[in-house]
N, C-alpha and C positions, 0 to 999 in steps of 0.2 A: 577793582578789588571785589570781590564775592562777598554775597551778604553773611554776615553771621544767622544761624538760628540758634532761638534760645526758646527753651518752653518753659512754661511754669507747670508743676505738677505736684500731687496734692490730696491727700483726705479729703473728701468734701467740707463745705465750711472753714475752709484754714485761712481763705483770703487770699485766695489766686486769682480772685479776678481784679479785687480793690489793688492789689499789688499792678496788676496786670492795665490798670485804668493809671496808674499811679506811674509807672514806667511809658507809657504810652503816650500821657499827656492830654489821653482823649477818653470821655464815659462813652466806650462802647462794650463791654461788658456788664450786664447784667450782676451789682450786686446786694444778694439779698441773706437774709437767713434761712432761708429754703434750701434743705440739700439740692442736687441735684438740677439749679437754675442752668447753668450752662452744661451743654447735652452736646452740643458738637467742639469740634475746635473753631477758635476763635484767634482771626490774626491781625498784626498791625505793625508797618512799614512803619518805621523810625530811619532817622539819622542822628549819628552821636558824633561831632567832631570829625563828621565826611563818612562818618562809618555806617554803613548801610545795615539794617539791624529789622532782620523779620523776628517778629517775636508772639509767640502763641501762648493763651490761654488753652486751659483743658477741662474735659469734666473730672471730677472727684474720683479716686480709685477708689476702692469698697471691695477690697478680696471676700470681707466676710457674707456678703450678700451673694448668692447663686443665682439670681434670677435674671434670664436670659437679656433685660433690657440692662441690668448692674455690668453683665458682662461687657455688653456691647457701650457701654461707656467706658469700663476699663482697657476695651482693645483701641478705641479713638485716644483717650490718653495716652497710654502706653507706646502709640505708635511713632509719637513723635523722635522719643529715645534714639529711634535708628537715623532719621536725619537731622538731630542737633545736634548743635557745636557744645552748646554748655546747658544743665538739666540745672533750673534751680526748685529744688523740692523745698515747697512751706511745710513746716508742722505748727502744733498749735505751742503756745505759751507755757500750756500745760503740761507741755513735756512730751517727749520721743514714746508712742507706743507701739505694741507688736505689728499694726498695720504702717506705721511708717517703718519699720526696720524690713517688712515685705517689699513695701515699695522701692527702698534703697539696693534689694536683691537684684531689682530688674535693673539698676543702674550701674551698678559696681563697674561694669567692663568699660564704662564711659570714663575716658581723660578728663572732662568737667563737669562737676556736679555740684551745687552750693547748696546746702540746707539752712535755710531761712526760719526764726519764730515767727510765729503771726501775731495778733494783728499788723498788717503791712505798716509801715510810716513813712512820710513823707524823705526822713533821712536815710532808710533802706534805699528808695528808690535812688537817693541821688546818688550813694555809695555803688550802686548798682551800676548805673548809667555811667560812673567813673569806667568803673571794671568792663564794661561789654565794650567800651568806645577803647583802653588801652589794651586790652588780650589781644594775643595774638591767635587764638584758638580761631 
């Protein structure tokens, strides 16, 4: 069986990596209150119930930022889009704003996408891990 991929993607600060530590089982992500701590993709080999499960961290999207280093973090996240099975986009607690309703632009055409609140918790992760180990996606 082929591995699923699933990325997480995300406004800076939303809790993509802790989610991402959280699903993984493992602190290999980097998480702090610092925009911008994770700068490349970040990946991690699971099994769920025999299910072979790559799953990637990303850095923070920031359409409103121009600056050439802002871009080149939104084309590393972004890029994932094209080879995942399923896009779970975090927003914050605080509510859906103009930059996540951008972000959901770039995903629309995708068959799976989950919008998640942040802060991550521990029963996200395990709802989660249900869901990637039974989809057939």
């Amino acid at each position: 069986m082929p591995n699923k991929i699933i990325s997480i993607i995300g406004k800076p600060n939303v809790g993509k990596s802790s989610l991402f530590n959280l699903i993984s089982g493992n602190h290999i992500a980097a998480e702090t209150s610092k925009p911008h701590t994770t700068r490349h993709l970040i990946d991690s080999n699971i099994s769920i119930n025999d299910n072979k499960i790559t799953l990637f961290d990303t850095p923070g999207i920031n359409f409103k930022d121009r600056k050439i280093f802002n871009r080149n973090l939104n084309k590393n996240a972004l890029s994932t889009i094209d080879f995942s099975n399923i896009i779970l986009h975090i927003v914050s607690i605080k509510g859906i704003k103009k930059e996540d309703n951008d972000i959901n632009l770039n995903i629309k055409e995708l068959s799976y996408s989950i919008t998640l609140a942040s802060p991550p918790s521990l029963d996200q992760a395990y709802l989660l891990k249900g869901f990637m180990a039974s989809s057939s996606v």
